[in-house]
GURO-782605 format. One line per field, with one value per residue: residue in one letter; x, y, z of N, C-alpha, C in turn. Coordinates in nm, 2 decimals. Layout:
! GURO-782605
r	[a|...]
nc1	[X|...]
nc2	[Y|...]
nc3	[Z|...]
cac1	[X|...]
cac2	[Y|...]
cac3	[Z|...]
cc1	[X|...]
cc2	[Y|...]
cc3	[Z|...]
***
This chain:
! GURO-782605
r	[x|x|x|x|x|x|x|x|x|x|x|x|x|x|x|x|x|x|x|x|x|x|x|x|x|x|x|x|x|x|x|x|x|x|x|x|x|x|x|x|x|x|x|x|x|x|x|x|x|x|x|x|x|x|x|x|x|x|x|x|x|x|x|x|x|x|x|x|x|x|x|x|x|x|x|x|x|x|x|x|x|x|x|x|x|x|x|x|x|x|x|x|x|x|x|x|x|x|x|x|x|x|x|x|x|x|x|x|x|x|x|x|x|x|x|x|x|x|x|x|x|x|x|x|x|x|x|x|x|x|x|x|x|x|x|x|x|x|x|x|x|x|x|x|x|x|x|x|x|x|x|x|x|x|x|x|x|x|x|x|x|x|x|x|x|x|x|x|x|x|x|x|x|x|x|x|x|x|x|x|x|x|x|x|x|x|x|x|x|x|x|x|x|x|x|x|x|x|x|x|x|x|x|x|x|x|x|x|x|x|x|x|x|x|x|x|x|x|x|x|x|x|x|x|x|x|x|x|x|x|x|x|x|x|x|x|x|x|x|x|x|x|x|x|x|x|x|x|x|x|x|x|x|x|x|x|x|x|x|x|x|x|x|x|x|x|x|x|x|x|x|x|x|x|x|x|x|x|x|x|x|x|x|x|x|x|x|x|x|x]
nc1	[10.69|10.48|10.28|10.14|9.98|9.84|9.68|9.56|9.43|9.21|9.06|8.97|8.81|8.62|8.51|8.43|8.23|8.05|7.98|7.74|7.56|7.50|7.34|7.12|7.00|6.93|6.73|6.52|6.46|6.35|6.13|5.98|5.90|5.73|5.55|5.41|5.24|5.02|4.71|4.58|4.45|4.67|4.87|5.09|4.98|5.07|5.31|5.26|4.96|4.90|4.64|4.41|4.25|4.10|3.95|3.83|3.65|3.54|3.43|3.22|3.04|2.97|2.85|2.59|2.52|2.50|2.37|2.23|2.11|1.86|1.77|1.93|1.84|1.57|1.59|1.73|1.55|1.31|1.30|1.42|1.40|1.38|1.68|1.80|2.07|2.22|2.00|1.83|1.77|1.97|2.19|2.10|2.13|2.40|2.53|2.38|2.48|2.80|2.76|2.65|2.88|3.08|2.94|2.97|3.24|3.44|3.72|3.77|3.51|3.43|3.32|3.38|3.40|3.33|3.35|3.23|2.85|2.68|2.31|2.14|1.81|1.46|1.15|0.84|0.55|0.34|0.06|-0.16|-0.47|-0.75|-0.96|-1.16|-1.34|-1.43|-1.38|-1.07|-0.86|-0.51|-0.24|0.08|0.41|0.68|0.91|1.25|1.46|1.28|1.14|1.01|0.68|0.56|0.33|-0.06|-0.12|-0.26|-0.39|-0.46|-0.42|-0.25|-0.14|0.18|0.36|0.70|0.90|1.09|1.33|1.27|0.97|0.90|0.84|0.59|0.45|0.52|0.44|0.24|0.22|0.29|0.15|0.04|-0.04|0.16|0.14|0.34|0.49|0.44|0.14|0.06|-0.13|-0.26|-0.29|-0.49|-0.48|-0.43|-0.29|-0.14|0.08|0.28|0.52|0.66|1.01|1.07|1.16|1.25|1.33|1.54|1.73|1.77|1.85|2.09|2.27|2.49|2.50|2.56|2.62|2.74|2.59|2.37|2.55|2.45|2.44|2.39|2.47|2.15|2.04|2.17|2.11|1.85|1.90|1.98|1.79|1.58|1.72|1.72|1.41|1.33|1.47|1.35|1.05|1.11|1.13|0.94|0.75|0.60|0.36|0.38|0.47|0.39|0.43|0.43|0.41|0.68|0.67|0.70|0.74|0.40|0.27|0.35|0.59|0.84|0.99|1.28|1.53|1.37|1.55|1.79|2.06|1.94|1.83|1.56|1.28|0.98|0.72|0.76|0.61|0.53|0.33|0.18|0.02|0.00|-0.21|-0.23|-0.29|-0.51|-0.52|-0.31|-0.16|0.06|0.31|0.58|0.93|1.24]
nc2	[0.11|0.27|0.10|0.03|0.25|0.32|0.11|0.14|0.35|0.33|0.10|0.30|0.45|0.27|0.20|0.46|0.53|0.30|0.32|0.52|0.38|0.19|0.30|0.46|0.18|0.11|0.29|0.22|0.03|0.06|0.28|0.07|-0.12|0.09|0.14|-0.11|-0.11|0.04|0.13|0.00|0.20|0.44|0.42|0.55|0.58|0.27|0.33|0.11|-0.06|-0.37|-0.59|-0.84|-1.00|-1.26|-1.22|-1.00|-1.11|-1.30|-1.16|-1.06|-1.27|-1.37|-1.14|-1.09|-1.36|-1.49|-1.30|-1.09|-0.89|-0.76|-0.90|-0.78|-0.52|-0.53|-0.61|-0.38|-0.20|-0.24|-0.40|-0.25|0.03|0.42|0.54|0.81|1.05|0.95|0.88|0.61|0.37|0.42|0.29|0.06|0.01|-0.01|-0.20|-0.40|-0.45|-0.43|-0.71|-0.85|-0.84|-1.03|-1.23|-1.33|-1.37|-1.18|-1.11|-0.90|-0.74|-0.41|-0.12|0.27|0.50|0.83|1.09|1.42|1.45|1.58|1.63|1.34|1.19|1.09|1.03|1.00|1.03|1.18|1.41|1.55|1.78|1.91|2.13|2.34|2.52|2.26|1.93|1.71|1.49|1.46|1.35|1.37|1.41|1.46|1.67|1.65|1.66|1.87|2.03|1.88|1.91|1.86|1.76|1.78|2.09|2.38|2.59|2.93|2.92|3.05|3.17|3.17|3.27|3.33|3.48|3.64|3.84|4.04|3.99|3.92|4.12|4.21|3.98|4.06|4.08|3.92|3.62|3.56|3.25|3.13|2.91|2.84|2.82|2.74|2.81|2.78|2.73|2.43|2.28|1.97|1.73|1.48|1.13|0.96|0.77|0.45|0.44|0.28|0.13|-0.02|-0.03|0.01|-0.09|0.14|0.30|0.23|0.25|0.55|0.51|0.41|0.59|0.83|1.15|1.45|1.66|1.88|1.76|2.00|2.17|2.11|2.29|2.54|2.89|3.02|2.85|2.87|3.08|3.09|2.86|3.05|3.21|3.09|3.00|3.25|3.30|3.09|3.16|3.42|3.35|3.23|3.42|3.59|3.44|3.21|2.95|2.65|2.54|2.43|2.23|2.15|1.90|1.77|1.86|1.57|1.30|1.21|1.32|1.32|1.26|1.34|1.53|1.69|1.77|2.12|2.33|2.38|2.37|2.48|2.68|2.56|2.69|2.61|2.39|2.12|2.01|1.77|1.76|1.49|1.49|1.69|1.89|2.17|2.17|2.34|2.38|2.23|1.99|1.80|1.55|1.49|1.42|1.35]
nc3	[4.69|4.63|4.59|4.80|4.89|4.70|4.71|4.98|4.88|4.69|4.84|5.01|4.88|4.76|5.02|5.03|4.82|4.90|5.15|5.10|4.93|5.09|5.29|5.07|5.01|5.29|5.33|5.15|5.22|5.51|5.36|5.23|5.41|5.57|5.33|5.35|5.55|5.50|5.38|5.06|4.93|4.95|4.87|4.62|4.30|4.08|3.79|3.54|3.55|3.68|3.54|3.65|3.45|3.50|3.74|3.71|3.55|3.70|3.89|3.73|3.66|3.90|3.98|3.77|3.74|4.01|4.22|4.51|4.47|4.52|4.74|4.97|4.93|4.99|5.25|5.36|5.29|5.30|5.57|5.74|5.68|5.61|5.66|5.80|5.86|6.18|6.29|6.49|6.31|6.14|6.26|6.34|6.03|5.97|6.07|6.06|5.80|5.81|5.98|5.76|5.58|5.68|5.75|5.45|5.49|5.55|5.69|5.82|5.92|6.04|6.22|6.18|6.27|6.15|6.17|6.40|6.37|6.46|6.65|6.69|6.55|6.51|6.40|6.55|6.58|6.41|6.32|6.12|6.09|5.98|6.14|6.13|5.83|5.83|5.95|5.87|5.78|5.72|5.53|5.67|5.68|5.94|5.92|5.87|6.20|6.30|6.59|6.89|6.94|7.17|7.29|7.11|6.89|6.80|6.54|6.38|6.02|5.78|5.48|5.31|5.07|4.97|4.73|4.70|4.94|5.00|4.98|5.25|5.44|5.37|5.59|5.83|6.18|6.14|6.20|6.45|6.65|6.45|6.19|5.96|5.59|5.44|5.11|4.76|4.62|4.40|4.11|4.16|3.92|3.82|3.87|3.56|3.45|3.42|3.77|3.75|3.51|3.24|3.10|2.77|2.45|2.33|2.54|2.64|2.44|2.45|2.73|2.70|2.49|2.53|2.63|2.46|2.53|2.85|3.17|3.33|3.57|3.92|4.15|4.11|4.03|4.09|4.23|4.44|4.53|4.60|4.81|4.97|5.06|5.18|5.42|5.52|5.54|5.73|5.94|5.97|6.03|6.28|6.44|6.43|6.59|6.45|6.49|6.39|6.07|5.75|5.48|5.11|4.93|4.70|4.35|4.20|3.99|3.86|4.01|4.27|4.51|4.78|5.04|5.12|5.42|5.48|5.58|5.58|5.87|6.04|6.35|6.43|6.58|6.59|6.48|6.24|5.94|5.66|5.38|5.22|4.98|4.75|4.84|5.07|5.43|5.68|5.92|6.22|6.42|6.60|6.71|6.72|6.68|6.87]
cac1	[10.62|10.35|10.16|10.00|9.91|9.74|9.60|9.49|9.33|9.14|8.98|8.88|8.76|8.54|8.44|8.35|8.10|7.94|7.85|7.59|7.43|7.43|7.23|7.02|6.94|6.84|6.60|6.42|6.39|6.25|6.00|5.90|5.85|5.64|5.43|5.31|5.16|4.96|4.59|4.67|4.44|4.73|5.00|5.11|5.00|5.19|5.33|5.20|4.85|4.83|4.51|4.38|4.11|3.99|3.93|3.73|3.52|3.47|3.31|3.08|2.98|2.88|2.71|2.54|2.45|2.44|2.35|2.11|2.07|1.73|1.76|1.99|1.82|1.44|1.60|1.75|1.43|1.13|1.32|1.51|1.34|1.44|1.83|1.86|2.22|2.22|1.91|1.84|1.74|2.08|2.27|2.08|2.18|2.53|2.52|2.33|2.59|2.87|2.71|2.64|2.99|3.10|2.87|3.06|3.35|3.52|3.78|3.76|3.45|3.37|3.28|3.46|3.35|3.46|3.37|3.10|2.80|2.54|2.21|2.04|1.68|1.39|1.02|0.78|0.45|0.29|-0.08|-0.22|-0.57|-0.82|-1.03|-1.28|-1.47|-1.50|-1.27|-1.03|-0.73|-0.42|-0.12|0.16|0.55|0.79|1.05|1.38|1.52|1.17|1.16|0.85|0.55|0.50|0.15|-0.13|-0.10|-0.44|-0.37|-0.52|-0.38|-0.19|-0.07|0.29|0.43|0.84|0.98|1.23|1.39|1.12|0.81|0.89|0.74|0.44|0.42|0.58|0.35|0.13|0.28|0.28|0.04|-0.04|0.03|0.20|0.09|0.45|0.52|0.33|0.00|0.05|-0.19|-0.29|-0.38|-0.64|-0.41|-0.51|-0.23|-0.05|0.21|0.40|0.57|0.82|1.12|1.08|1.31|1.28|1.35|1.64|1.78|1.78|1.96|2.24|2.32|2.59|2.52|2.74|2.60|2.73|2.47|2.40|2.57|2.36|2.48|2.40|2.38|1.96|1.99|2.20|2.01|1.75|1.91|2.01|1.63|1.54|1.72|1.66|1.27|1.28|1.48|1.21|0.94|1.12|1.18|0.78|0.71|0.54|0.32|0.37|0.47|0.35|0.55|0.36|0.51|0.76|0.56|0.75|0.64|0.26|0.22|0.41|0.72|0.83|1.09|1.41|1.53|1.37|1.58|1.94|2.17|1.91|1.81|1.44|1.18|0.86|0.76|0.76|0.58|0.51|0.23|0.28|0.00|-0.02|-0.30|-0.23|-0.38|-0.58|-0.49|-0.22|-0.14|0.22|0.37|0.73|1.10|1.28]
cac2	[0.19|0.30|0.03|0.02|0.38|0.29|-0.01|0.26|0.50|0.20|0.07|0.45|0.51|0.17|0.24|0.58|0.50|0.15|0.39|0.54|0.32|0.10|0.42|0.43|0.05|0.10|0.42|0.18|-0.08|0.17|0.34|-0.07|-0.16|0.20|0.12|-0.22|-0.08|0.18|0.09|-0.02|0.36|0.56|0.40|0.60|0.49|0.25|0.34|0.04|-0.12|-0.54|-0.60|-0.92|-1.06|-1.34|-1.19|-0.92|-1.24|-1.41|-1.07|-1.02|-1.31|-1.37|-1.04|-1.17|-1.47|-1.51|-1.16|-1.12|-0.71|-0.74|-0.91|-0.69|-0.38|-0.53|-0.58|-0.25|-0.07|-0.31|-0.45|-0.14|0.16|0.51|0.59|0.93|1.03|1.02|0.82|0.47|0.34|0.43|0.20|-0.08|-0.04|-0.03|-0.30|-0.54|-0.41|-0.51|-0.89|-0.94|-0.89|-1.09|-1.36|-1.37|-1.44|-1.08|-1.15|-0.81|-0.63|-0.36|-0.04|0.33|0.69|0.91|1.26|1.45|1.52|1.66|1.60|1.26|1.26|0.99|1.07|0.89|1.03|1.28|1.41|1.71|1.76|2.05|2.17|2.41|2.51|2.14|1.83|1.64|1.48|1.51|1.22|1.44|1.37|1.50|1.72|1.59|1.77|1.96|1.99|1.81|1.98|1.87|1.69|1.86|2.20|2.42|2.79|3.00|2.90|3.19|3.12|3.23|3.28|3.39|3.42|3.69|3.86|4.20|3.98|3.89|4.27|4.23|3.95|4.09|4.07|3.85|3.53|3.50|3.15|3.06|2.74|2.87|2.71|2.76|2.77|2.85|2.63|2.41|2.23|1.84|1.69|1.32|1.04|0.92|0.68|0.33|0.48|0.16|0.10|-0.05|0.05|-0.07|-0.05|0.31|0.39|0.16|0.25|0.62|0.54|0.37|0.65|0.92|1.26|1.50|1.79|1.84|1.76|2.15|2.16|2.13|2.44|2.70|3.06|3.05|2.70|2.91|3.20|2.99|2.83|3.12|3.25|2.98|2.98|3.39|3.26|3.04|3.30|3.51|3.26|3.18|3.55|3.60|3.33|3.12|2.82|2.53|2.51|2.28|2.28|2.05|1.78|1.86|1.86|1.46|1.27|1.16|1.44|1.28|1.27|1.38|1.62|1.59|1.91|2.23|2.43|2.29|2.42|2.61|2.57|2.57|2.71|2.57|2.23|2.14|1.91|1.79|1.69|1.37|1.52|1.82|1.97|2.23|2.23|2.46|2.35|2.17|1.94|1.71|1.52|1.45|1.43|1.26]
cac3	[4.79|4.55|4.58|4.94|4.88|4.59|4.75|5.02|4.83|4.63|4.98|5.08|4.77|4.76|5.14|5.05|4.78|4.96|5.28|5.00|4.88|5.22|5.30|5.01|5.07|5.40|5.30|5.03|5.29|5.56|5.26|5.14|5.53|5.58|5.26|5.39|5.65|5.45|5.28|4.96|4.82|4.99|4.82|4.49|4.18|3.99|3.65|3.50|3.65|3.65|3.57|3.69|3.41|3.54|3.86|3.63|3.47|3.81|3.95|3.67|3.64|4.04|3.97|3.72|3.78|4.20|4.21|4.63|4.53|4.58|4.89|5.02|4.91|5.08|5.40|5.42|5.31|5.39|5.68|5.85|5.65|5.65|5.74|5.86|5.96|6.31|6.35|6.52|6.23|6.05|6.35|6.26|5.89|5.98|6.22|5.97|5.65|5.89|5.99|5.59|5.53|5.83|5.70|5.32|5.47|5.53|5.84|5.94|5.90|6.15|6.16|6.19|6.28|6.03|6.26|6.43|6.32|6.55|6.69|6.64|6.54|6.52|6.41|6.65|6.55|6.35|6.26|6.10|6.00|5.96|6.29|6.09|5.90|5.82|5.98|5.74|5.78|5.62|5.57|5.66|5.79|6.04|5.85|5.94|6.31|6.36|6.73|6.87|6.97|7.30|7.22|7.01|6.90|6.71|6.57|6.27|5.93|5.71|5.38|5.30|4.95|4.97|4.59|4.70|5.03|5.02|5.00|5.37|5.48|5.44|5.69|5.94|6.27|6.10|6.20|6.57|6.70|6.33|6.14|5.82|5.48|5.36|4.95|4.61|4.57|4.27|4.05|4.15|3.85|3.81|3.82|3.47|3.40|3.55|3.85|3.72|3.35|3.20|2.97|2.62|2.41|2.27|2.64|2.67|2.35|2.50|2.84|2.61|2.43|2.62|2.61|2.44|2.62|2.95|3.21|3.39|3.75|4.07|4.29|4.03|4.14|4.08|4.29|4.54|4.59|4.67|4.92|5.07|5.07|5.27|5.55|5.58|5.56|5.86|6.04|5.99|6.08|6.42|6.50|6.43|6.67|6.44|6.57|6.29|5.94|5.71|5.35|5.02|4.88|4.63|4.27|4.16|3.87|3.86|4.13|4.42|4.57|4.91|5.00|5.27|5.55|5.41|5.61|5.61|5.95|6.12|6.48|6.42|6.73|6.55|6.44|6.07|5.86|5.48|5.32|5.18|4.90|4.68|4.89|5.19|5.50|5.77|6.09|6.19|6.50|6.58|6.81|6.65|6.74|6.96]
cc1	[10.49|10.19|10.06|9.96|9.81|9.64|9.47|9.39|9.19|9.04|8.89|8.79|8.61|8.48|8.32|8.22|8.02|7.88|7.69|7.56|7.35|7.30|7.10|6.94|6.89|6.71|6.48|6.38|6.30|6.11|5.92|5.82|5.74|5.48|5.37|5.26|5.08|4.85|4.66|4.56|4.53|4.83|4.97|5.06|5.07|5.20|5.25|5.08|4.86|4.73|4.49|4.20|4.01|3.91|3.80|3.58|3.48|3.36|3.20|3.04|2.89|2.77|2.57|2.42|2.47|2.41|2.25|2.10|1.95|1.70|1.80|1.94|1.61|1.51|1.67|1.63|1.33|1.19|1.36|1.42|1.41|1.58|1.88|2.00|2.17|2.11|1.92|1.86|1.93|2.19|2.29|2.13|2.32|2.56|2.51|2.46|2.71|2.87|2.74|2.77|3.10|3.10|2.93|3.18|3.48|3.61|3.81|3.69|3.43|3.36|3.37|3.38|3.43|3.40|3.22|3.02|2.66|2.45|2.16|1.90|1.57|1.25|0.95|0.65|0.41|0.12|-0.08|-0.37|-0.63|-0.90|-1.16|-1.24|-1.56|-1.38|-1.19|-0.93|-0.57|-0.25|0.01|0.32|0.66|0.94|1.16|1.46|1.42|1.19|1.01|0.75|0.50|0.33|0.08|-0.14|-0.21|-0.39|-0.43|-0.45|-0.39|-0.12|0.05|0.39|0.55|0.86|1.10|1.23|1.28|0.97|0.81|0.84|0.70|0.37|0.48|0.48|0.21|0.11|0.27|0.16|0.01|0.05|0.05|0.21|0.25|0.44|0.41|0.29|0.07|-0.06|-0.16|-0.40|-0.40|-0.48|-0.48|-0.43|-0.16|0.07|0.32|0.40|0.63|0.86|1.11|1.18|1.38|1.35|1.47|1.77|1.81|1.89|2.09|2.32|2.39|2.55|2.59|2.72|2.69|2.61|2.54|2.42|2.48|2.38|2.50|2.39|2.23|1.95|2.00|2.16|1.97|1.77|1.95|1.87|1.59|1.59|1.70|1.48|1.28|1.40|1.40|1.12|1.01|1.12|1.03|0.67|0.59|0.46|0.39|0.40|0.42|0.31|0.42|0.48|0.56|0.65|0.70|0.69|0.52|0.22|0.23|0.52|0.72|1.00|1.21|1.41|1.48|1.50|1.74|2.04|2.09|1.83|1.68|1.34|1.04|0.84|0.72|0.73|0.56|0.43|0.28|0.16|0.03|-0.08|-0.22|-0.34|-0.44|-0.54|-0.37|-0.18|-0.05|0.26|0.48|0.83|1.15|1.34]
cc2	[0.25|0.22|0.02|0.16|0.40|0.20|0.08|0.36|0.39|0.18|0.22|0.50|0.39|0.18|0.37|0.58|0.39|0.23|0.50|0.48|0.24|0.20|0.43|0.30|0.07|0.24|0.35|0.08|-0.02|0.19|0.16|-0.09|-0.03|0.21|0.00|-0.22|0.01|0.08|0.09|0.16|0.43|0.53|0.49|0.50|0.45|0.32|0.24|-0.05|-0.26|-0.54|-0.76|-0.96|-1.10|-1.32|-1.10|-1.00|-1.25|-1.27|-1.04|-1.13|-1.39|-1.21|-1.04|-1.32|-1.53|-1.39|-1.20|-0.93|-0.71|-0.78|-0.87|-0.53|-0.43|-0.55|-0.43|-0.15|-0.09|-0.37|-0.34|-0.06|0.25|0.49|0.69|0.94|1.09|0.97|0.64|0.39|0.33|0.35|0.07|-0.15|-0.08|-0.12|-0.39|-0.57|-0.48|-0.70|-0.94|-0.96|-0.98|-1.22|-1.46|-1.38|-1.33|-1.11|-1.03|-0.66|-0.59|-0.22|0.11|0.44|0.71|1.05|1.27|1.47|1.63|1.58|1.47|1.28|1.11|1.06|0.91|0.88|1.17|1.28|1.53|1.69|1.87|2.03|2.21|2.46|2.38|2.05|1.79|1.63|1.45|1.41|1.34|1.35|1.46|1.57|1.69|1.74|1.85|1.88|1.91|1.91|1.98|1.84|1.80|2.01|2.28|2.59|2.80|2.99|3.00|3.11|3.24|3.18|3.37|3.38|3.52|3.78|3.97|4.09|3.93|3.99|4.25|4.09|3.93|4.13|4.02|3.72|3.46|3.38|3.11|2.98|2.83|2.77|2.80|2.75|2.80|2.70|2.56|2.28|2.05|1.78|1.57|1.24|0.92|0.81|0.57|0.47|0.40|0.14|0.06|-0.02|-0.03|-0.01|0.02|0.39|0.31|0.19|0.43|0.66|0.51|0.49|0.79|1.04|1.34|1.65|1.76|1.82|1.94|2.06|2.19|2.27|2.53|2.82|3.10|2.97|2.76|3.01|3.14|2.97|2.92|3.17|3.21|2.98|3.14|3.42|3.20|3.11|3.39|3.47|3.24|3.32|3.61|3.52|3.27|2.99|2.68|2.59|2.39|2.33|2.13|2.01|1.83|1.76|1.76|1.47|1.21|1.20|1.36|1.31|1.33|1.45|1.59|1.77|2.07|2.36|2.37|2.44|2.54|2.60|2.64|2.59|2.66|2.45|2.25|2.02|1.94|1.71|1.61|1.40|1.62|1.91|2.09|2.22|2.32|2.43|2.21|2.09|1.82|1.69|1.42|1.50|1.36|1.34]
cc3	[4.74|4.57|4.69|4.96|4.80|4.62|4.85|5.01|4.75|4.70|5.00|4.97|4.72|4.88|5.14|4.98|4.80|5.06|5.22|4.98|4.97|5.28|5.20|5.01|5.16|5.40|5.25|5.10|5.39|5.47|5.22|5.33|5.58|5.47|5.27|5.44|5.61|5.38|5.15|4.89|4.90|4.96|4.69|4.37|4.07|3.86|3.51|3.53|3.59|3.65|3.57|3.62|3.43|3.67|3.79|3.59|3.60|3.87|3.88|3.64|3.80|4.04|3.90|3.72|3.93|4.26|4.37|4.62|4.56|4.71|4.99|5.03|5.01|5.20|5.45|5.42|5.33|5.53|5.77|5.78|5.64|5.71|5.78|5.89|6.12|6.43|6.39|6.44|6.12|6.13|6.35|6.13|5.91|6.06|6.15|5.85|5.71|5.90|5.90|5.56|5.61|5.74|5.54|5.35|5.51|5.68|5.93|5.89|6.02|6.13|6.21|6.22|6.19|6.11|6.34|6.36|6.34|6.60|6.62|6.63|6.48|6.50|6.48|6.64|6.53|6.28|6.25|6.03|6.05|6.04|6.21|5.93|5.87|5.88|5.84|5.81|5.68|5.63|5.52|5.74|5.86|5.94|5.92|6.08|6.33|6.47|6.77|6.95|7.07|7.35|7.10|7.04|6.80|6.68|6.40|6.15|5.83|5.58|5.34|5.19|4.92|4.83|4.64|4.83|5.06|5.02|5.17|5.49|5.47|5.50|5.81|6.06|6.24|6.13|6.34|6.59|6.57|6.26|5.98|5.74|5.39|5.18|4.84|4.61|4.44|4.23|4.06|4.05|3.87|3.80|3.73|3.38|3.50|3.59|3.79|3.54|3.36|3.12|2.87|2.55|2.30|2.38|2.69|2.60|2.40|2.64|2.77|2.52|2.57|2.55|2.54|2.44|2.74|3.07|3.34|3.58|3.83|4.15|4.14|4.10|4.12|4.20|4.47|4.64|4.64|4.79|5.02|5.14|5.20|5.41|5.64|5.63|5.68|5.93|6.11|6.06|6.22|6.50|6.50|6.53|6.61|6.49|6.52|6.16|5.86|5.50|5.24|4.96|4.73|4.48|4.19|4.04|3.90|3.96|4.22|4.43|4.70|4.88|5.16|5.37|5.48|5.46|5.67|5.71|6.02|6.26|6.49|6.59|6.69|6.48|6.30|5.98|5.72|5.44|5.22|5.03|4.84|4.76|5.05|5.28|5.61|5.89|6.10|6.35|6.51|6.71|6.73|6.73|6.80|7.09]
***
């Protein structure tokens, strides 16, 4: 009589631990069927990575040798130009970028919003040049998001040197109808060498070597002030009812360069250009924006 009790308890006892693990099997099949549906960057990363060599070879050597970056990088910037976020111009690029990869073969390129981001913005035409006490004109550009001007605009040119939050007193009611010569003057010296060089191989021999400084962080608290400065300056300037601004080109190498939004997140009442030289000028006239 022992025995079918034994037999009994055996069965219940082999039932009881198969309804676990049938359970854990079907969890790991669940979680496998859940992670094949996931991009492969949101799966966990393995313990061990496969790496795939020849896959490694075959990409550096099509980089290498079938390499089209240059023809890829003149049709984005001699063909399209400028890509503002937000502008036409940046629709196109994404539009063309899309096709290309279309065109190599990708079976499903297309394209994605990733959020809002505000106001689009287009420059359409800009001039500034000096009225008195002699003409001249002046190759200037459309600061990114300056409102537009509503054709030509002519007012009395004021020069306006901010280094810290008190020098903004003493132009207070000074500002109304005038084209403000924003920023500290600096020194355009003779261009007395080629704009164009190449790296030899003192200056090659230099990129190759690694640092063993760290390089200093971007958002310092000097960098930060700053930017705080700035947007209490064109605060000021719209609360003074400014006419025009008009900011010099940031001091590059071989005394050029151009500069991007002076006034990042602020909802500007005056229009705002940038000399595309060194020089400031006296009068100031724009028809920009979109």
């Amino acid at each position: 009589m022992r025995l079918p009790k034994l037999l009994t308890f055996t069965l219940t006892l082999l039932i009881y631990f198969a309804l676990p693990l049938a359970a854990a099997d079907k969890n790991k099949t669940n979680a496998n069927s859940s992670d094949a549906n996931k991009p492969s960057y949101e799966l966990p990363q393995p313990a061990k990575e496969t790496l795939d060599l020849s896959m490694y070879q075959q990409i550096r050597f099509e980089g290498l040798s079938h390499s089209h970056v240059m023809e890829f990088a003149s049709a984005l910037m001699d063909g399209i130009g400028p890509r503002l976020t937000g502008s036409p111009n940046l629709k196109r690029a994404n539009d063309w970028t899309r096709d290309q990869l279309a065109a190599m073969g990708c079976s499903n390129a297309h394209l994605e919003d990733w959020g809002e981001f505000g106001m689009g913005w287009q420059q359409l035409n800009t001039w500034t040049r000096m009225a008195s006490p002699d003409t001249a004109v002046f190759i200037t550009q459309a600061a990114p998001w300056s409102p537009s001007s509503n054709g030509a605009i002519s007012g009395q040119a004021i020069w306006m040197d901010v280094k810290k939050e008190e020098d903004l007193d003493k132009y207070k009611g000074k500002l109304s109808g005038k084209v403000v010569l924003l920023g500290e003057m600096r020194e355009v010296k003779p261009v007395d060498k080629p704009l164009f060089d190449r790296t030899d191989e003192k200056d090659l021999a230099k990129i190759v070597e690694h640092p063993l400084t760290p390089e200093a962080e971007y958002f310092t608290p000097e960098l930060m002030k700053k930017l705080e400065l700035r947007q209490k300056v064109a605060a000021f300037l719209a609360s003074e009812h400014a006419l025009a601004v008009v900011l010099p080109s940031r001091d590059g190498r071989n005394n050029g360069g151009s500069g991007g939004n002076h006034f990042r997140g602020q909802q500007r009442r005056f229009g705002m250009v940038q000399l595309s030289a060194g020089a400031h000028s006296a009068a100031s006239g724009s028809d920009s924006g979109d």
